[in-house]
C-alpha positions as a Python dict, from the first residue, in 0.01 Angstrom:
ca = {
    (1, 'X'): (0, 0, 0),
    (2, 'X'): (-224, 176, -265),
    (3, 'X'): (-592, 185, -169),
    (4, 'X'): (-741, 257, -556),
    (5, 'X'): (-865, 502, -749),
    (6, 'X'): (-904, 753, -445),
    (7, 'X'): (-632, 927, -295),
    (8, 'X'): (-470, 902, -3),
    (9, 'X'): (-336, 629, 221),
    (10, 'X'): (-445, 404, 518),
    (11, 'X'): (-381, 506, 864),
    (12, 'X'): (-141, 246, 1033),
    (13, 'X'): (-254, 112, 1354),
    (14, 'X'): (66, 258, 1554),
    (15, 'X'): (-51, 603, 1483),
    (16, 'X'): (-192, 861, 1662),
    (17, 'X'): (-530, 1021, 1560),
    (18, 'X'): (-395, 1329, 1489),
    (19, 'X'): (-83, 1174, 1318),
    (20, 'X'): (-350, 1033, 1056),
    (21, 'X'): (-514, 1330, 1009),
    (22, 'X'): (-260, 1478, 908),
    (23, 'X'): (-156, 1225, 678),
    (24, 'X'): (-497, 1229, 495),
    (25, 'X'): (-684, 931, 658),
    (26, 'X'): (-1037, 1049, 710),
    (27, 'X'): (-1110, 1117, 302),
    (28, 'X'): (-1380, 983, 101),
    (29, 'X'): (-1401, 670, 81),
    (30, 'X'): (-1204, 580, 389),
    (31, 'X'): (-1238, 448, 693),
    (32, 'X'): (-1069, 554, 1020),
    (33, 'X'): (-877, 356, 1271),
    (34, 'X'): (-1213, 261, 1470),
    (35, 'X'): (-1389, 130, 1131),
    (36, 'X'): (-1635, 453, 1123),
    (37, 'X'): (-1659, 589, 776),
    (38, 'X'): (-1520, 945, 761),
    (39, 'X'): (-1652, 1211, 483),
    (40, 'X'): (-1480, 1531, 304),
    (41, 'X'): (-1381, 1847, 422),
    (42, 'X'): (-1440, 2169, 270),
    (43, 'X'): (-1708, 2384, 151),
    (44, 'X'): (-2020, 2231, 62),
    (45, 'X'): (-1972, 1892, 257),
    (46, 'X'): (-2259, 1986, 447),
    (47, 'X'): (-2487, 1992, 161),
    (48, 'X'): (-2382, 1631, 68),
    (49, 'X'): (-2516, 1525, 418),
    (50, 'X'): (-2179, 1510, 605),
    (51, 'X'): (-2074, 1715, 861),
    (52, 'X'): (-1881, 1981, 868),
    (53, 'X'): (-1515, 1981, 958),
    (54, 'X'): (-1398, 2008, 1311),
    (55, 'X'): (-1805, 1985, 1408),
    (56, 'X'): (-1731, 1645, 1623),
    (57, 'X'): (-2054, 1495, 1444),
    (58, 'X'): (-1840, 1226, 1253),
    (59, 'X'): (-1834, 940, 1540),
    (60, 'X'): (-2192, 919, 1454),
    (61, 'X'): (-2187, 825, 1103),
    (62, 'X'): (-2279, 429, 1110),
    (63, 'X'): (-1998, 171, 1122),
    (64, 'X'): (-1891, 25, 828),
    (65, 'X'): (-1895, -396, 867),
    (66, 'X'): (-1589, -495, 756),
    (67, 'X'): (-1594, -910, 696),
    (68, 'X'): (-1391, -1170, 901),
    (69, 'X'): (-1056, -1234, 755),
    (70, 'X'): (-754, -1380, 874),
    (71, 'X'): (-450, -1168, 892),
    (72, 'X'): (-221, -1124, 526),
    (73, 'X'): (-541, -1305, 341),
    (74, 'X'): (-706, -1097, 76),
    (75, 'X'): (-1040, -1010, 128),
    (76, 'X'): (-1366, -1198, -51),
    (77, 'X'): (-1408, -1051, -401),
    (78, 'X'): (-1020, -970, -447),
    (79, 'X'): (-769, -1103, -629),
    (80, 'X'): (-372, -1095, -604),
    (81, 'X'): (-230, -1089, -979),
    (82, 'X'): (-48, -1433, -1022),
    (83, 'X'): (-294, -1576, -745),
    (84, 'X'): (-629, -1615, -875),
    (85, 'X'): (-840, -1778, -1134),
    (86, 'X'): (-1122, -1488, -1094),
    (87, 'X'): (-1219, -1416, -1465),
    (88, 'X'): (-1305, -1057, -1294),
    (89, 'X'): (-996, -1004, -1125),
    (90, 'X'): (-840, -1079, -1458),
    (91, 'X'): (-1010, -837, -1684),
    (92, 'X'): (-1065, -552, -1415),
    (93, 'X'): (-690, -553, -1291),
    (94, 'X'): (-765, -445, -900),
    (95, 'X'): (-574, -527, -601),
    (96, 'X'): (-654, -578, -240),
    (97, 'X'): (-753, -268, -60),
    (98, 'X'): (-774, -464, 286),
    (99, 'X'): (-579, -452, 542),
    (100, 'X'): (-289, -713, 615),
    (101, 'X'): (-279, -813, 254),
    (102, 'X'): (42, -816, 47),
    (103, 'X'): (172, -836, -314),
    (104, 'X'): (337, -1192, -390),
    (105, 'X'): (670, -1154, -572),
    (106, 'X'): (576, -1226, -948),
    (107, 'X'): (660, -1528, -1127),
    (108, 'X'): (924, -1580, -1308),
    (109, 'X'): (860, -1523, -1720),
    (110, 'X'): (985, -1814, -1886),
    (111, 'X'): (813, -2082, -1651),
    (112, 'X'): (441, -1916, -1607),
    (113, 'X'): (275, -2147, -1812),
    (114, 'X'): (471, -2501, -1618),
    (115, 'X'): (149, -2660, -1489),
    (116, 'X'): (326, -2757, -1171),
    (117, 'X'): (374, -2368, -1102),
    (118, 'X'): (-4, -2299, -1221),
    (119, 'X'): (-133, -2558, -957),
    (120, 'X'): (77, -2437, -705),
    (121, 'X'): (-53, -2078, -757),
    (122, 'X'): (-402, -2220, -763),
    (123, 'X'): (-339, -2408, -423),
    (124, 'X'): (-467, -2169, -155),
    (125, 'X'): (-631, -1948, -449),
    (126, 'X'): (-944, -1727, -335),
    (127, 'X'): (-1118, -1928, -639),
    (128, 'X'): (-1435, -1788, -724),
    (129, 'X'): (-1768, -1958, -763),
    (130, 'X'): (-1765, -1953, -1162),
    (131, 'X'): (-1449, -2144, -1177),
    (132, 'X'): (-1406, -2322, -823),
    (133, 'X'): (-1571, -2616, -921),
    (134, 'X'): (-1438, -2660, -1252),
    (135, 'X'): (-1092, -2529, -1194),
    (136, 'X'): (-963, -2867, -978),
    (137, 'X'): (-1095, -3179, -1217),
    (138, 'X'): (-978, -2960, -1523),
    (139, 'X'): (-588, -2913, -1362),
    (140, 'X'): (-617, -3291, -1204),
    (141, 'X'): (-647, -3396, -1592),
    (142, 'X'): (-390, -3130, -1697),
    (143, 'X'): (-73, -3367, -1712),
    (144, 'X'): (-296, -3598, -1932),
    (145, 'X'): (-548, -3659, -2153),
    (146, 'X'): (-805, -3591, -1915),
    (147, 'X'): (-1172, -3785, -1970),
    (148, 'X'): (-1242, -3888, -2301),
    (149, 'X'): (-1448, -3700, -2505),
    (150, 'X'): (-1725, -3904, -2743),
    (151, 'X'): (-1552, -3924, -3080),
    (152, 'X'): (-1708, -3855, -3437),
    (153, 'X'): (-1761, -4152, -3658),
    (154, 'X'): (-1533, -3981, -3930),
    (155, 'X'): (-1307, -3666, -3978),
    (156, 'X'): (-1489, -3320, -3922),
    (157, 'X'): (-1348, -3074, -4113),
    (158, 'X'): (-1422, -2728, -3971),
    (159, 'X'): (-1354, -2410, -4105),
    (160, 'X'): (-1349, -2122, -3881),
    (161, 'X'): (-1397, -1777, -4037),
    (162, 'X'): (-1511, -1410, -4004),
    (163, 'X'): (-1370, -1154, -4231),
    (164, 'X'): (-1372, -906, -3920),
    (165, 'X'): (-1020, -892, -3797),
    (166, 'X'): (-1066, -947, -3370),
    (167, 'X'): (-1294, -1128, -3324),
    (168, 'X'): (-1104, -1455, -3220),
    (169, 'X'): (-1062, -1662, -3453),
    (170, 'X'): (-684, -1813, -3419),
    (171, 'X'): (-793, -1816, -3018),
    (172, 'X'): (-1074, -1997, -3031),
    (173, 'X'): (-913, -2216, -3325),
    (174, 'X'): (-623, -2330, -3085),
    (175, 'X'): (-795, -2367, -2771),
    (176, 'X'): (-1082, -2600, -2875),
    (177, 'X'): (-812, -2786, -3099),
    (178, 'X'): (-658, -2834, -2767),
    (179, 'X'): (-883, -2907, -2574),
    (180, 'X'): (-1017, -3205, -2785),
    (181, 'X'): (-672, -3288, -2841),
    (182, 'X'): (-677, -3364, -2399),
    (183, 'X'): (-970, -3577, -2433),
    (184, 'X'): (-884, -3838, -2634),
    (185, 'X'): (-938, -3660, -2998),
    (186, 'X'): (-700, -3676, -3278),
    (187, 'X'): (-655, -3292, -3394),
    (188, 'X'): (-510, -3122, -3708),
    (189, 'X'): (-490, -2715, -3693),
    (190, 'X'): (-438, -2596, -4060),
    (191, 'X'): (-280, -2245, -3998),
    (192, 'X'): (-418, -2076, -4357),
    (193, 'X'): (-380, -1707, -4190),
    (194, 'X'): (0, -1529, -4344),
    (195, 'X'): (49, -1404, -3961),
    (196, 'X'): (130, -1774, -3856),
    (197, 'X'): (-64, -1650, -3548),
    (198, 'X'): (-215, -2000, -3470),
    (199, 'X'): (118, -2163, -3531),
    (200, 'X'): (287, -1954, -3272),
    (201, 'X'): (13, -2059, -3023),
    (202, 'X'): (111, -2415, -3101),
    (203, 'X'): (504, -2382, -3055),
    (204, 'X'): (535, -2447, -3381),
    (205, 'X'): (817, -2309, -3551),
    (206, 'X'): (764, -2101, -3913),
    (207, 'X'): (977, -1918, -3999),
    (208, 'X'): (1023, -1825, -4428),
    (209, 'X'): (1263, -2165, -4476),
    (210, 'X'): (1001, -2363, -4354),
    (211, 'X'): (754, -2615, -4556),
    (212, 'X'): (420, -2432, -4525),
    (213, 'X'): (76, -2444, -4639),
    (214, 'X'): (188, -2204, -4899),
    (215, 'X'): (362, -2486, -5063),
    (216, 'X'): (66, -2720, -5056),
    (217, 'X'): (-145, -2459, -5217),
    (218, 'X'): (75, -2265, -5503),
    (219, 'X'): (345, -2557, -5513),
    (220, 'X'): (133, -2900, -5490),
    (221, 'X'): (343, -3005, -5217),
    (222, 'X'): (151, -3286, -5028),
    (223, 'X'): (15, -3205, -4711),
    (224, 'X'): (192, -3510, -4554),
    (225, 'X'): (540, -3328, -4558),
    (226, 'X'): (438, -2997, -4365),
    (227, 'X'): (237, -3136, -4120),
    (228, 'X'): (416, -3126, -3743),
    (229, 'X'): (356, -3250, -3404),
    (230, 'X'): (273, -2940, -3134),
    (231, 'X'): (543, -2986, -2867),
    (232, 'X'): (291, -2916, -2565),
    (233, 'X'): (24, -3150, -2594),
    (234, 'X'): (-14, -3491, -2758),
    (235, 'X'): (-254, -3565, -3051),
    (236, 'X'): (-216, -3236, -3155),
    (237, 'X'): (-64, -3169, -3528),
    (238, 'X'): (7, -2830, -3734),
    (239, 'X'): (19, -2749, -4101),
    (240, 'X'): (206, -2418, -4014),
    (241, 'X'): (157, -2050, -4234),
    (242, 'X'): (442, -1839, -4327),
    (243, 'X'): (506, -1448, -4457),
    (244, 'X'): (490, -1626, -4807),
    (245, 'X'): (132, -1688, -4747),
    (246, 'X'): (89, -1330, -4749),
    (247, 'X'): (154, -1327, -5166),
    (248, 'X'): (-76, -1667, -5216),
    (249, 'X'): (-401, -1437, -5265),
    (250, 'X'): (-250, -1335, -5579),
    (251, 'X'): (-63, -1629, -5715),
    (252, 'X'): (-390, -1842, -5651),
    (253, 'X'): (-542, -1610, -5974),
    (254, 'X'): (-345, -1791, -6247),
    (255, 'X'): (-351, -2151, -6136),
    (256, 'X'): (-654, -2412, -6231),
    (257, 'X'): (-921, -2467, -6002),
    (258, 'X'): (-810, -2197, -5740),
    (259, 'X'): (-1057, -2228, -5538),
    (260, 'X'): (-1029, -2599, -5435),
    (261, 'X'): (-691, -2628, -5411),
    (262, 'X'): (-698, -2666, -4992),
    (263, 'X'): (-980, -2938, -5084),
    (264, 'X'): (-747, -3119, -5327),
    (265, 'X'): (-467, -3145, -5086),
    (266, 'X'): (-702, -3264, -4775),
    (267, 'X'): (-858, -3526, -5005),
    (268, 'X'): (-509, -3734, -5085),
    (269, 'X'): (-346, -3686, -4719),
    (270, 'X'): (-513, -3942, -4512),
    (271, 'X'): (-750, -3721, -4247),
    (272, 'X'): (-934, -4057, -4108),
    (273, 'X'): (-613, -4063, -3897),
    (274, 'X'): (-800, -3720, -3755),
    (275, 'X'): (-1120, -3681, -3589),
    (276, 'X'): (-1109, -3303, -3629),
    (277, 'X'): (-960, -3084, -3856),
    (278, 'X'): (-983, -2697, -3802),
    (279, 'X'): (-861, -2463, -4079),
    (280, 'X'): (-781, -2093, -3921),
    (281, 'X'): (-884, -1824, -4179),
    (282, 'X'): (-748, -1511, -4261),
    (283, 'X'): (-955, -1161, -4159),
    (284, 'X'): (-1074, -1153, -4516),
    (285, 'X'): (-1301, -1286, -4769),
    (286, 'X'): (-1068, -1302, -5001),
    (287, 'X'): (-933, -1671, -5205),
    (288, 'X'): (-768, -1820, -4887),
    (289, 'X'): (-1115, -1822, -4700),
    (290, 'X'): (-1273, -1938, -5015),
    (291, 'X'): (-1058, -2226, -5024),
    (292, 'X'): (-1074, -2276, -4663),
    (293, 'X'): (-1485, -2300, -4768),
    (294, 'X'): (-1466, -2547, -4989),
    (295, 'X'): (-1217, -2751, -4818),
    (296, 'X'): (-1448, -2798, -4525),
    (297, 'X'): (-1794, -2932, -4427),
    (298, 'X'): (-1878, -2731, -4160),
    (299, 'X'): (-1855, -2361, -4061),
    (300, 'X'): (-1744, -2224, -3710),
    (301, 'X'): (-1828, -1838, -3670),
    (302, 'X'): (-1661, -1651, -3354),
    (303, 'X'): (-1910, -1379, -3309),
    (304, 'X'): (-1711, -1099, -3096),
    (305, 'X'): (-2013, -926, -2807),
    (306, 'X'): (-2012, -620, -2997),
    (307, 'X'): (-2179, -416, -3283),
    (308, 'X'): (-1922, -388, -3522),
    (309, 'X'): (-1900, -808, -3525),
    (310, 'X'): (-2252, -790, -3626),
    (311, 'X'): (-2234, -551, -3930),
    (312, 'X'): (-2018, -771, -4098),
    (313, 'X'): (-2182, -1087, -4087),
    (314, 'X'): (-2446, -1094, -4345),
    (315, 'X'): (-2161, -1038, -4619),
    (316, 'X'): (-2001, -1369, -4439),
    (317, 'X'): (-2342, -1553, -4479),
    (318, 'X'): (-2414, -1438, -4836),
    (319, 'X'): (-2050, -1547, -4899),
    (320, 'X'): (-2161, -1894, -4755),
    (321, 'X'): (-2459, -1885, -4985),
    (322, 'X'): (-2281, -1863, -5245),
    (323, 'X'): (-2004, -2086, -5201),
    (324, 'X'): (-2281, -2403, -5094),
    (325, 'X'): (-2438, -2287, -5439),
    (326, 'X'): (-2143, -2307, -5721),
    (327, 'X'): (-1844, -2441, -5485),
    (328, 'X'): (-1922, -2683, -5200),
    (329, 'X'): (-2301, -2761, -5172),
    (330, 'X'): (-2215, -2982, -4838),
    (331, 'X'): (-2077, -2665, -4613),
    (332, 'X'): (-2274, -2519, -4337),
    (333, 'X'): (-2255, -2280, -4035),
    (334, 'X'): (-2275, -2575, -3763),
    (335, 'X'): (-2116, -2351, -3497),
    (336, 'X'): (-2108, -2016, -3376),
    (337, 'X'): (-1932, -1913, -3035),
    (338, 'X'): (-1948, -1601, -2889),
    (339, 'X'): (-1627, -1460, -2752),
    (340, 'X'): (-1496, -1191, -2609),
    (341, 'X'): (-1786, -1149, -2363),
    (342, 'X'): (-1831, -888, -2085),
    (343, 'X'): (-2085, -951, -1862),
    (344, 'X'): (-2077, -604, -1713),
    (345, 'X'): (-2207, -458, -2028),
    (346, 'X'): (-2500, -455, -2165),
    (347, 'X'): (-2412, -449, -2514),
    (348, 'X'): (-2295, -780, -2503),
    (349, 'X'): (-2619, -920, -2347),
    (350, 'X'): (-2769, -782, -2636),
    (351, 'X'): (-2545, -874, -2885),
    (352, 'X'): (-2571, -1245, -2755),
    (353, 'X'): (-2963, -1163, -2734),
    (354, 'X'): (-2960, -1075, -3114),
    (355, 'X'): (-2753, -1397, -3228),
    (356, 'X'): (-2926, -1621, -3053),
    (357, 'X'): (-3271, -1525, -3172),
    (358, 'X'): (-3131, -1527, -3528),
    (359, 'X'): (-2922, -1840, -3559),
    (360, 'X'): (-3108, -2049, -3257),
    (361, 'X'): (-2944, -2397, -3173),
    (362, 'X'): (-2657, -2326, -3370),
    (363, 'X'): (-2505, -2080, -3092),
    (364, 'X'): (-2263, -2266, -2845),
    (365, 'X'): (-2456, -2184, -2486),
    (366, 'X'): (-2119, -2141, -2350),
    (367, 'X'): (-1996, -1782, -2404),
    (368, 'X'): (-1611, -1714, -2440),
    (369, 'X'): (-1533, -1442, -2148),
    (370, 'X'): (-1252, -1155, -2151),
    (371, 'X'): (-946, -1309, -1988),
    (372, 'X'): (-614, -1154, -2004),
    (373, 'X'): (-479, -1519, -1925),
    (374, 'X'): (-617, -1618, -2312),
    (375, 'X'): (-379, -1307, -2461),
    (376, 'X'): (-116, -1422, -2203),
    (377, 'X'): (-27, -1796, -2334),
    (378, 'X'): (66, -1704, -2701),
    (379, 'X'): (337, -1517, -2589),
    (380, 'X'): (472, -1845, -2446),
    (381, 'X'): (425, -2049, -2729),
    (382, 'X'): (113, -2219, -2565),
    (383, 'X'): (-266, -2228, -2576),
    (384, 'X'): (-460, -2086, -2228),
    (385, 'X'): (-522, -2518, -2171),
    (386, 'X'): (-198, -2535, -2095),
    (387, 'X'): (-104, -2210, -1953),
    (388, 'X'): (-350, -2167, -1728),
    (389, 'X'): (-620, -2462, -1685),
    (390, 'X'): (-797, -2289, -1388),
    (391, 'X'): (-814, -1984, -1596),
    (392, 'X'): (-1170, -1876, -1664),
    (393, 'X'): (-1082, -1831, -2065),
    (394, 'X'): (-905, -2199, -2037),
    (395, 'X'): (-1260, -2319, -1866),
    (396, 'X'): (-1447, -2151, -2105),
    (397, 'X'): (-1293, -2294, -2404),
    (398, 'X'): (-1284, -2616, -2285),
    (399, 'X'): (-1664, -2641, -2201),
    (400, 'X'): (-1697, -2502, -2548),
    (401, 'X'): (-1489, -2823, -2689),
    (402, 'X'): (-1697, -3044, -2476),
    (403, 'X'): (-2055, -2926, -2593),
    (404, 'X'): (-1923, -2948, -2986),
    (405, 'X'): (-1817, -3295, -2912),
    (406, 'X'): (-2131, -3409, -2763),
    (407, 'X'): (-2351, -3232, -2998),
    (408, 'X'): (-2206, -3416, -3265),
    (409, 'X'): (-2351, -3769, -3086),
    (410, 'X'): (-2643, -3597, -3027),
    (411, 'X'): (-2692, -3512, -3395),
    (412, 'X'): (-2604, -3847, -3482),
    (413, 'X'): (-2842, -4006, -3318),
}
């Protein structure tokens, strides 16, 4: 079994002493049969305070405590890929060092995200403490609706946008759809980005034969006939993008009133049959973004825990400026998440420092974590909700849902 980043291998307990020796045991890092840390050979290991080779000085370098575990378990702290819900174990990608401990055989492609194999993965997980408590009542709820969310008196429509490409926009579009979708809210996900990414998440099919939002915008076609169901998770609907999408940017110059076009459509389909609507937006500040600006009220800004999300976000609020001014004088930044966070840096304390102080109660305090789980789902035509509920990205993004839902009735108020 590999014991990380440091070479060499673990002495088995049938060998001799001098059979591991010569096998390596005894090298930095390691600790011998009796549990006594061992140090390097060679010239100079005196000088790093160990001794010498050969001097018979190592039995008394202090014991290393090794923690109580029961045989095959992993140890605290570890994770087994396939068997954990540790939003560290996810994002640093180590295995058990410890003795006893072995590999599971991996799942099985097509059925990873079947919630029945999730919670039995999750049964006799080494949880830890940021999810534990979360992780059970969010996969107890995960074959329904779950607890019921308070619902807005009337359809919010919700933009989300940032020209900088990255920065999770589709992700953070899907999930929360989702996750209001499970508790009890009626959800539309307008997909107005030409990669279709947020339409893939879905299961939604959209392909170039299919009625798209391209057809609502450059061919009047009402919104009513592209709108599908998402297979996965009830109260859920789709207005799906296509490749043709990709040429709307420049059709959208010759027709009248370009710019409201989105707003047109959403105003003669009936949205009080929604309580949310969330409109995905291209990487771009270009006419689809404008649209999606004017078509909504409100303005949801993933912020991405680095410096280069930053640069570009005056130009997004001058844009919004300017679009309140001449366009839509109703929009405003109601939301901004932060996403993509690493804990382990700096940098992204900072950058969440920096937002906060600027934009104040407008900053979700939940913060979106690095989870490979949340880049995982896609691939399976699914959002992270429903791949992987005990997931810290899937707990994340649903305690993200919740506070926008209750903020609303707290608002309202």
């Amino acid at each position: 079994m590999s014991t990380g980043p440091v070479s060499g291998r673990s002495g088995s307990p049938d060998e001799s002493a001098d059979e591991q020796a010569a096998h390596g045991v005894g090298l930095p890092g390691h600790a011998d049969a009796t549990g006594r840390l061992t140090g390097p050979s060679g010239p100079g290991s005196e000088q790093a305070g160990w001794p010498a080779a050969g001097s018979g000085d190592v039995g008394d370098q202090p014991e290393v405590p090794r923690p109580a575990q029961e045989a095959g378990s992993a140890p605290s702290g570890h994770a087994l890929w396939g068997n954990t819900t540790s939003g560290t174990a996810e994002t640093v990608g180590y295995v058990p060092t410890g003795g006893g401990a072995t590999l599971p055989a991996p799942r099985q492609g097509h059925t990873q995200g079947e919630s029945e194999l999730v919670r039995e993965a999750l049964k006799d997980a080494k949880v830890s403490h940021e999810t534990s408590a979360t992780a059970l009542k969010v996969m107890a709820g995960s074959g329904t609706r779950g607890t019921e969310w308070p619902r807005p008196g009337g359809c919010r429509i919700i933009s989300v946008a940032n020209q900088k490409g990255g920065v999770g926009k589709t992700t953070t579009s899907v999930n929360i759809a989702a996750s209001l979708a499970m508790h009890g809210a009626r959800v539309l996900v307008v997909d107005l980005d030409p990669q279709g990414n947020a339409s893939t998440a879905l299961g939604i099919d959209h392909h170039a034969d299919i009625p798209s939002i391209y057809d609502v915008l450059i061919e009047d076609t009402p919104l009513a006939d592209i709108v599908v169901p998402a297979p996965e998770i009830p109260n859920l609907y789709c207005a799906p993008a296509t490749l043709n999408l990709a040429g709307a940017e420049i059709e959208l110059v010759s027709k009248v009133a370009r710019e409201s076009r989105l707003r047109r459509a959403l105003d003669a389909y009936d949205t009080d049959g929604f309580d949310y609507v969330l409109i995905d937006c291209p990487p771009s500040l270009g006419l689809l973004t404008v649209n999606a600006l004017v078509g909504g009220d409100e303005l949801l800004i993933p912020i991405q825990c680095e410096y280069y999300a930053l640069e570009g976000l005056g130009q997004l609020v001058r844009t919004v400026d300017l679009v309140k001014a001449h366009l839509n004088p109703d929009v405003n930044i109601s939301t901004i998440v932060l996403t993509m966070y690493d804990a382990r840096t700096r940098l992204a304390a900072q950058v969440a420092e920096d937002v906060r102080t600027h934009f104040g109660d407008v900053v979700l305090n939940t913060v979106i974590p690095r989870s490979v789980r949340v880049s995982e789902a896609p691939s399976y035509g699914q959002s992270v909700i429903t791949y992987d509920p005990g997931s810290s990205g899937a707990l994340a993004y649903s305690e993200a849902a919740s506070e926008m839902a209750h903020r609303w009735v707290e608002a309202a108020q």
